[in-house]
N, C-alpha and C positions, 0 to 999 in steps of 0.2 A: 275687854279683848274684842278686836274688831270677828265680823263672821268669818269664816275661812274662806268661802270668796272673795271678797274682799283681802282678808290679805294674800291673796293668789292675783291679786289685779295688782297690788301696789309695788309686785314682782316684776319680770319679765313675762308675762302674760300675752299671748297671741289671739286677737278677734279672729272668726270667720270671712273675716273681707282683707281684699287686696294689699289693701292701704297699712294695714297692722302685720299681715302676713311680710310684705316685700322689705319692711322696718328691720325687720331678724339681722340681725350680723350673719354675714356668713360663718360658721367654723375654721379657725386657723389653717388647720391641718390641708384643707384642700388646694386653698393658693399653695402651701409652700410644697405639696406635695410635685402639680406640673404635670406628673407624668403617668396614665394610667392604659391598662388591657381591658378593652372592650373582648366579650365573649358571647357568639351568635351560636345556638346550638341548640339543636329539637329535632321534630320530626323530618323536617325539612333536608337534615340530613343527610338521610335515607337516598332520597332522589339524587339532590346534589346536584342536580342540572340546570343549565341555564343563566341567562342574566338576573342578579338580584334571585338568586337560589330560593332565600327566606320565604321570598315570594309567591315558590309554584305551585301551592295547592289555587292560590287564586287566579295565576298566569293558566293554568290549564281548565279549573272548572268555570271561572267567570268569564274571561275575560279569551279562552277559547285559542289563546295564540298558538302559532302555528309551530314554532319550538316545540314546547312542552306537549303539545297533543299528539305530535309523529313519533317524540322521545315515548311516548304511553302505549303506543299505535303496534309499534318496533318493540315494545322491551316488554310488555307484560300484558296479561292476559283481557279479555272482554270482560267487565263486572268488577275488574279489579279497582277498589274506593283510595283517596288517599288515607284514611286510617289505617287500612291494610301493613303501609307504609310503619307504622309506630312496632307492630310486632319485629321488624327486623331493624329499628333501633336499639342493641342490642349491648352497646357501650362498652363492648369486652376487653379492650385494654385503653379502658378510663383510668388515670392513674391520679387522683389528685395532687399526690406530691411531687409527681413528676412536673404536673401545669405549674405549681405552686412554684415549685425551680427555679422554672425558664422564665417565669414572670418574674423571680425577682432575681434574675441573674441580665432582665429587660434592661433594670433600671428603671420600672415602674414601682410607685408607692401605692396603687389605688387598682381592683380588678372590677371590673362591670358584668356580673352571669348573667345571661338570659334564665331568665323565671318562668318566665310565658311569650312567647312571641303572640301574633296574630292569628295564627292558626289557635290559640287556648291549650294545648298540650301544655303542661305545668310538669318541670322539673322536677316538682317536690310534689309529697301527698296531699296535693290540695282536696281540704273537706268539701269544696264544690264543683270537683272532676271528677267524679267516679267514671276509672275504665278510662280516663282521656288524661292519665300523668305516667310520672317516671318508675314509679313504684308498683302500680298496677299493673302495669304494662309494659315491655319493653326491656327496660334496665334492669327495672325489681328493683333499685335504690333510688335514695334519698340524693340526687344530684347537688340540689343547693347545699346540703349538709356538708357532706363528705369533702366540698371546694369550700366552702367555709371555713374549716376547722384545717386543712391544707393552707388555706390563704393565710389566716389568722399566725397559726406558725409559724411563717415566716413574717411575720411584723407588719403587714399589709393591710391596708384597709380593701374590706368588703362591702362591695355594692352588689344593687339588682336592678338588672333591666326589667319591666313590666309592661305589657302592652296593656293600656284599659279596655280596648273591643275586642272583639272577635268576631273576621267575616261571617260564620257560619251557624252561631250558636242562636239559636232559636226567640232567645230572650231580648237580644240585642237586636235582630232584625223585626222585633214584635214594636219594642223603641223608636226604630229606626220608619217602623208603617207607622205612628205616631204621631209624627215629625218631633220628635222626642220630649211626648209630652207627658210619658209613663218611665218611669225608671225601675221598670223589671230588673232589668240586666245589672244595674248598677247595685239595686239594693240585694240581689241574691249571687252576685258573683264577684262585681269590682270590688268595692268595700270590703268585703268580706275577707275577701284573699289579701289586698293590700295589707289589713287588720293583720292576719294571720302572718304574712310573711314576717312583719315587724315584728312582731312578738313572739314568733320562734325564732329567726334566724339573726334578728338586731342587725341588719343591715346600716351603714355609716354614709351610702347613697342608696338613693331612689331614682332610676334613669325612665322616668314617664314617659310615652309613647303612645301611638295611636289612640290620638284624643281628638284630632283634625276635625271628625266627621261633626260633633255637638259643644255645645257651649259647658264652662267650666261648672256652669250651672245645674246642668242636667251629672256630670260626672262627679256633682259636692266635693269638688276639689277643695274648698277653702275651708271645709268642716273636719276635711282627711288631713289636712296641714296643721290645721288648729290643736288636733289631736294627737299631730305624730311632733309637733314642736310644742306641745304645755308638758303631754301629760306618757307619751310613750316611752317604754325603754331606751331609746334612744335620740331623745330631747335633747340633750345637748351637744349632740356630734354630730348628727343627720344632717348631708346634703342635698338638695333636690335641684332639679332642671326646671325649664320653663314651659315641658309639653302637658298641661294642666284643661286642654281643651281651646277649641276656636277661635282665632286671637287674642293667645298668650303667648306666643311665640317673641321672643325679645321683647319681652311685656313685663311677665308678673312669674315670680318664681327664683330659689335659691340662686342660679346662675343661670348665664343664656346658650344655649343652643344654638337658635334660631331657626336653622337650616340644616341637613345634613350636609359635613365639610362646609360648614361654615368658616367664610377668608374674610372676616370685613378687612375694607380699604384704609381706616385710620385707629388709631388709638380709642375702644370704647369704654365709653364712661363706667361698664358693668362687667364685674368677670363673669368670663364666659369661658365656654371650649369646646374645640375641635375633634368630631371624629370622622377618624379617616379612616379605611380598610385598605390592608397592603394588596387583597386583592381588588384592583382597584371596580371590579364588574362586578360585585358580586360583597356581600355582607354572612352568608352564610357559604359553606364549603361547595366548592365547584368543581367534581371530579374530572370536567373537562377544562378547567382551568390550565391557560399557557403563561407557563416563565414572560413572556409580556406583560404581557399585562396584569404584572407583580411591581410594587412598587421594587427598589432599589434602594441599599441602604443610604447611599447620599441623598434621595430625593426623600426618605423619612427624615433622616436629620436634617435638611434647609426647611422640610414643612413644620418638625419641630420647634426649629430654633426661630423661626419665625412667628409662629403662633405664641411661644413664651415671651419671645420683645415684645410681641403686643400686649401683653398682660395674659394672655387665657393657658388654659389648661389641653392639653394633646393626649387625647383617648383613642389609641390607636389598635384597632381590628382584625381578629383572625377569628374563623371558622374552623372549627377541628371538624374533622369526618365522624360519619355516624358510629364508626367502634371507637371512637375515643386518642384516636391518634391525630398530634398536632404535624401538620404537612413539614418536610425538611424544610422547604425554603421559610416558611414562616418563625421555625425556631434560626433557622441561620440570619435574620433580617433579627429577631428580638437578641440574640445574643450578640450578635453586633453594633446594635443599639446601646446594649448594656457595657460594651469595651469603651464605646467612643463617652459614653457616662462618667467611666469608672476615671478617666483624665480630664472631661471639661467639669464634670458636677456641680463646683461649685459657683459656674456660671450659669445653672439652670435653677435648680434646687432655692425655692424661698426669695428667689430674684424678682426685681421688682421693674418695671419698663425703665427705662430712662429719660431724659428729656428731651430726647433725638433716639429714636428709633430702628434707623439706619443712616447709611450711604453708602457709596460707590465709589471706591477706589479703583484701582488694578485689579480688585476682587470687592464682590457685595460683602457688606460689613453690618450685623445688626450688634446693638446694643443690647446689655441688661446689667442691673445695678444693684447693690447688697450692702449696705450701710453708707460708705464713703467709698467705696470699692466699682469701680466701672469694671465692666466685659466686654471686650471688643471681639464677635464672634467671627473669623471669615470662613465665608461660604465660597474654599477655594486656596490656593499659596501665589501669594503676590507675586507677579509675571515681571516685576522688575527692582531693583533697590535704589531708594529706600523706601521702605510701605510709607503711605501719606495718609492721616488722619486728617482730616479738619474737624472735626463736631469738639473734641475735648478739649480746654481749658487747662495748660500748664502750671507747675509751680514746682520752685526749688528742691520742693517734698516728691515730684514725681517720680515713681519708679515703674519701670516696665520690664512685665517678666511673660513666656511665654506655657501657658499651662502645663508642656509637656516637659519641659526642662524650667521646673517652679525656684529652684535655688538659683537660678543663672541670670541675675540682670541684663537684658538688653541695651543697648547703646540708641540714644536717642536725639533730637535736639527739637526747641521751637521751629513750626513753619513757620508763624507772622506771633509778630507782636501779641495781638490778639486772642489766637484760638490756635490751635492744631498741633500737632506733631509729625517729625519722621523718625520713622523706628530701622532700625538695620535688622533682618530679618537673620538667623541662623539658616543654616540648613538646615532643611525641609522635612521633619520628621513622618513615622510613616504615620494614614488617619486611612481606613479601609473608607470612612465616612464622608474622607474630602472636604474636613473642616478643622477649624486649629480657635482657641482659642486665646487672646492677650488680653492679660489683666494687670489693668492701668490701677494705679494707688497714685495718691494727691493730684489726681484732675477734679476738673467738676465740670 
């Protein structure tokens, strides 16, 4: 009998280094999933002011700006620290079943919780926050728990956002005088908690963040993947991103990120995905947030429907306020989401890009495709008849029907010899979304 090493290598077995790591199949589940709720939520809360909200313990003690310091100046007292801030996050009508709902009433399959943002306040009882989590302080619960076990119920996969630093925490800035050649921080906080989240809470993603500052080196990212894809409770299902430390960014890693609201321009070779915040200023709750500068639900469905013809995944952002309540507009933008789903679905859901991407008719038109089955999405109701395809490939087997009236064949004929179609358009049924989908059967 060979040693047990050994026959763990002649398995699916994952090295330490890049090269074995980025080898991993993705998990099924997350292409076909498409659609998920990112969740920004911590102490940051509290304040809730400003641009990039998430941000203002560091917009106001580092970096001094003049927002946040006159908001401090104006609203509360001399002496007062941002931890102050964590005793009146207070969570008192957190509902997790209620979040659990609206998310899957989104039409999302996949949720994203903040664990820890940058500030290090931890959701959960982290064994290396004493006095700086959600339990200790603040809520007095178990945040990650109580939205897991909510998520889970309704048939959802659960993820966790993680930031790996923390502006403020002693060990990391002791790293960081360095030039990070001590891994204090890494081996008594990062690690450790990562460890911990996964093996209590069995997370099915890992959404890494703030790694920018050091190499993937110094944060033993390839030792943490080795071990959460050979040997952790959740080896065989776990997804991860590409924010793994300092050029890894559309590098090395589960799927690509890249960028925040990452739009690439063509078809990439990697899946990847998109998040975006309906509030479009801001990542965490902005009590001075204006109906402006809130997306709208036609501008989420053309950014989703876009980002899925491209192949990636759409992780779409809301802030809840520091008592636990999701803003109206944000549940009225996911439950609209979840209507214009409940009729296109099965031109998002497990769809695969096409070989034409879009065009531009009377109205933009993207593509997506599902065994022999084309979708022709419009972003819009054709301004004249009869709608003009050119990208699809006819044949006597063609039929065209339009998602919302799925038993009613449309009346079609060749443009040219070649390629295209004109379809006769019904009246216009109603899409709050301002999008309709037709699905074409025997094109190619």
């Amino acid at each position: 009998m060979l040693p047990g090493f050994l026959l763990r290598m002649s398995q699916d077995w994952y090295l330490p280094d890049w090269k074995s790591l980025d080898a991993r199949p993705l998990p099924a589940w997350f292409d076909e999933a498409k659609i998920g709720i990112f969740v920004h939520w911590g102490v940051f809360s509290v304040p809730a002011f400003g641009e990039y909200s998430e941000w203002f313990w560091y917009w106001w003690e580092s970096k001094k700006r003049a927002e946040e310091v006159e908001f401090m100046r104006k609203n509360y007292p001399t002496g007062f620290e941002y931890t102050d801030f964590a005793h009146k996050f207070h969570a008192e009508f957190f509902n997790p079943d209620s979040w659990a709902e609206l998310f899957h009433a989104s039409g999302a399959k996949y949720v994203v919780f903040t664990s820890k943002h940058h500030e290090g306040f931890t959701n959960w009882p982290s064994p290396t926050s004493w006095n700086w989590n959600s339990v200790d302080v603040g809520p007095h619960r178990d945040l990650v728990a109580e939205l897991a076990v909510a998520i889970r119920n309704r048939s959802l996969h659960f993820g966790l956002y993680h930031s790996l630093f923390e502006w403020y925490n002693p060990l990391f800035l002791l790293d960081e005088a360095s030039g990070f050649k001590t891994q204090n921080f890494v081996a008594w906080r990062t690690l450790p908690d990562l460890v911990n989240l996964v093996k209590v809470y069995k997370p099915e993603l890992i959404w890494s963040d703030g790694d920018w500052l050091a190499s993937d080196e110094y944060w033993n990212s390839t030792q943490f993947l080795a071990w959460l894809y050979n040997d952790s409770p959740v080896k065989d299902v776990v997804v991860t991103n590409d924010r793994w430390g300092k050029g890894c960014y559309c590098k090395h890693g589960g799927y690509y990120n890249c960028a925040d609201r990452y739009t690439p321009g063509k078809l990439p070779g990697h899946k990847w995905e998109k998040c975006q915040s309906i509030d479009t200023r801001s990542w965490g709750y902005r009590r001075n947030m204006q109906l402006s500068e809130v997306m709208d639900l036609p501008s989420i469905i053309k950014d989703m429907v876009y980002v899925v013809a491209m192949g990636g995944n759409y992780l779409l952002n809301i802030g809840p306020a520091a008592d636990g309540m999701i803003a109206p507009v944000f549940e009225e933008r996911l439950r609209g989401l979840g209507a214009w789903l409940g009729i296109n679905k099965e031109a998002i859901y497990a769809s695969k890009p096409w070989r034409i991407q879009t065009e531009n008719s009377t109205v933009t038109v993207w593509y997506t495709a599902k065994n022999s089955t084309v979708y022709a999405i419009m972003l819009g109701w054709p301004s004249t008849q009869p709608l003009e395809l050119t990208s699809p490939k006819t044949s006597k087997a063609t039929k065209v029907t339009l998602l919302d009236y799925p038993n009613v064949p449309l009346k079609w004929a060749p443009l040219t010899q070649a390629a295209g179609l004109l379809i006769l358009m019904p009246a216009m049924p109603a899409s709050r979304g301002n999008a309709w989908t037709l699905k074409l059967e025997g094109v190619v």
